[in-house]
C-alpha positions in Angstrom: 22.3 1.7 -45.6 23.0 -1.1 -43.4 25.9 -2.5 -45.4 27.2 0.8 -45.8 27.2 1.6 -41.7 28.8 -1.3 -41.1 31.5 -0.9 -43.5 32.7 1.7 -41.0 33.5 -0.9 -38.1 37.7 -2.5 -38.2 36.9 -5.5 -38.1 40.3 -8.2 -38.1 40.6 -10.7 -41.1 41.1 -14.2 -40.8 41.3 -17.5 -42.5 39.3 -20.3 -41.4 39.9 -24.2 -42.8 39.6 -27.8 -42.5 40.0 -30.9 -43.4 37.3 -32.5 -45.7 36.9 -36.5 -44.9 38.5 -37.6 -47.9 41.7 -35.3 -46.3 41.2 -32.4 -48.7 42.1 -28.8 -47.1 39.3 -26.1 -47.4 38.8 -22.1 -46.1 37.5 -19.0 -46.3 38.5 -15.3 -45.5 36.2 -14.2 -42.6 36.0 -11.2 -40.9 33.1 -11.9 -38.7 34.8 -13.8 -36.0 35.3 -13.0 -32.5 36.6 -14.7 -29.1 33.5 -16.2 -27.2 34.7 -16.9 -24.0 37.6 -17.5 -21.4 36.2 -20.5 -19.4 35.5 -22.4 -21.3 38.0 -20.7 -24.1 35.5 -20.1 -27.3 35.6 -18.4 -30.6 32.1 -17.5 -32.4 32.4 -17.1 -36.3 29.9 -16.7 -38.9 29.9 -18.1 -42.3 27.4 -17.2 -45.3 24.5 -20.4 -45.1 25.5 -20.7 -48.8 29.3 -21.5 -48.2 31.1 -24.5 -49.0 33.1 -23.9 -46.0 30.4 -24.4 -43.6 29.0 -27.3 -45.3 32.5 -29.0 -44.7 32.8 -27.6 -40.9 29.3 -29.1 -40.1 30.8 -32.3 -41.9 33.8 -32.4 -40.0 32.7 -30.9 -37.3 36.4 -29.2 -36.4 37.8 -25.7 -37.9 41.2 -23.6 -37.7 41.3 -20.2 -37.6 44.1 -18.4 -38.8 44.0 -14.4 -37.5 46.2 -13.1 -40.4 49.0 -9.9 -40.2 49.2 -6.7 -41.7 51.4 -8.1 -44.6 48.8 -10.9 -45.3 46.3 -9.1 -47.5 47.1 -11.6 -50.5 46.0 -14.7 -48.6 42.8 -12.5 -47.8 42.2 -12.2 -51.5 43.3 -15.4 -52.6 40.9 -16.9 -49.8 37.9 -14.9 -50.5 37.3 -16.4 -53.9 35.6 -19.3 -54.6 37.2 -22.8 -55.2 38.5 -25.4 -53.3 41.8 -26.9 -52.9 43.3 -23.8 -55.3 43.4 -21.9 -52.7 46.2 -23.5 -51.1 48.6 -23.8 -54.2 51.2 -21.5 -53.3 50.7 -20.9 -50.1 52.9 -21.8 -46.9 50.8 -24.3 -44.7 51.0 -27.3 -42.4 48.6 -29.7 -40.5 48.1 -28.4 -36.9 45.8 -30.4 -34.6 44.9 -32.4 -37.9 43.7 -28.7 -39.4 45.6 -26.5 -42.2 47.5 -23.9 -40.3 48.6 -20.7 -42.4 52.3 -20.0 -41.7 53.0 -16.7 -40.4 50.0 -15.9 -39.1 49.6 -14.3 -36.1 47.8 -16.4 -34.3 46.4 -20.3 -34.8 43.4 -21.3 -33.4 41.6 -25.0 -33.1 38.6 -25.6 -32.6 35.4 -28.1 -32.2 31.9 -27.4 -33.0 30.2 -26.9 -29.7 26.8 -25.4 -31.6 25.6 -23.9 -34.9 23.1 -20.7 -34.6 21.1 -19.8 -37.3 21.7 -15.8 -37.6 20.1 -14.6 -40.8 21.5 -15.2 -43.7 24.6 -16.3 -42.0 25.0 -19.3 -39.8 27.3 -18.8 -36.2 29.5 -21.3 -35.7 30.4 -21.3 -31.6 33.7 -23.5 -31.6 35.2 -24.6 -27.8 38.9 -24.1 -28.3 41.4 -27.1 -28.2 44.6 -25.4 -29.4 45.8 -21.6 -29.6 49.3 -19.8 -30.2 50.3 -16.7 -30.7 53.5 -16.2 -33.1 54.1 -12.8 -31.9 53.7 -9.0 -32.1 52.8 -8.8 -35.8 50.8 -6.1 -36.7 46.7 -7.1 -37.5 45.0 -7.2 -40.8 42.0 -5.1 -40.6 39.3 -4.4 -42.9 37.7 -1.2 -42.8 35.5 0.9 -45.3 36.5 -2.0 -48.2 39.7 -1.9 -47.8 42.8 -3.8 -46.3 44.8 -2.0 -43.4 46.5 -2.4 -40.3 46.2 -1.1 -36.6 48.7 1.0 -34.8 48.4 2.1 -31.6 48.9 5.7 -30.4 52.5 6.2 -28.8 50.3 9.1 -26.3 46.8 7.7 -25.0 45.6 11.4 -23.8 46.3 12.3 -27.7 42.9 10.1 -28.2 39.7 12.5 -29.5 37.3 11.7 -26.4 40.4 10.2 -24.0 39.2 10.8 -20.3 42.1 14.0 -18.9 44.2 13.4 -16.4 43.8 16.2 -13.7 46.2 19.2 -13.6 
């Protein structure tokens, strides 16, 4: 029941990655991510304990995250699956701040392990920010009820179900 309330929360998509030691790229689709804090800047993600992701963040201690656009939903898929460097054949990418950075995305992200939080059957990864852009006004991936879409925002607030009235 829990799984299937939660399925009801937008949540955005994103790609994080790495660099392994031996200078191998790695990542993952998330959807659990979120910003942290402005001072200092901070993202939080979490990662399944199983995941070969996290076992190369805690290695390397440094992760990207790449906050994907509406028109993205193949990456999503073709980063959800398990394997390693396969992921990245065919894909546009570059080394950003010695991380993998997706192109197009909408926004690019480093970041250094500042803690690791045990969280269930998921481990949170708190990451202090070294490096962030924005590549513009694309619309958002967002996953909601199993299933890829995008966000877009009413053109009339007071059209909103619940949207405080503006007095007559």
């Amino acid at each position: 029941m829990f799984k299937e309330a939660m399925s009801c929360v937008a949540t955005p998509v994103s790609i994080v990655t790495g660099m392994s030691d031996d200078g191998q790229p790695f990542g993952a689709t998330v959807s659990a991510f979120t910003s942290l804090s402005i001072d200092p800047a901070m993202v939080l993600i979490a990662l399944d304990r199983r995941s070969r992701t996290l076992d190369m963040i805690r290695e390397s201690g440094r992760f990207g995250l790449n906050v994907l656009g509406a028109d993205q939903d193949d990456l999503a898929m073709a980063f959800a699956a398990k394997g390693g460097i396969d992921k990245f054949y065919g894909t546009s990418w570059s080394i950003d701040a010695g991380l993998p950075r997706i192109s197009q995305a909408s926004a690019w992200v480093a970041s250094t392990v500042d803690d690791l939080v045990d969280g269930g059957d998921h481990v949170i990864v708190l990451g202090r920010v070294d490096a962030a852009e924005s590549t513009g006004d694309k619309a958002p991936l967002v996953y909601h009820r199993r299933s890829f879409g995008t966000h877009l925002p009413y053109r009339d607030p007071s059209l909103l179900v619940g949207a405080p009235r503006r007095p007559a």
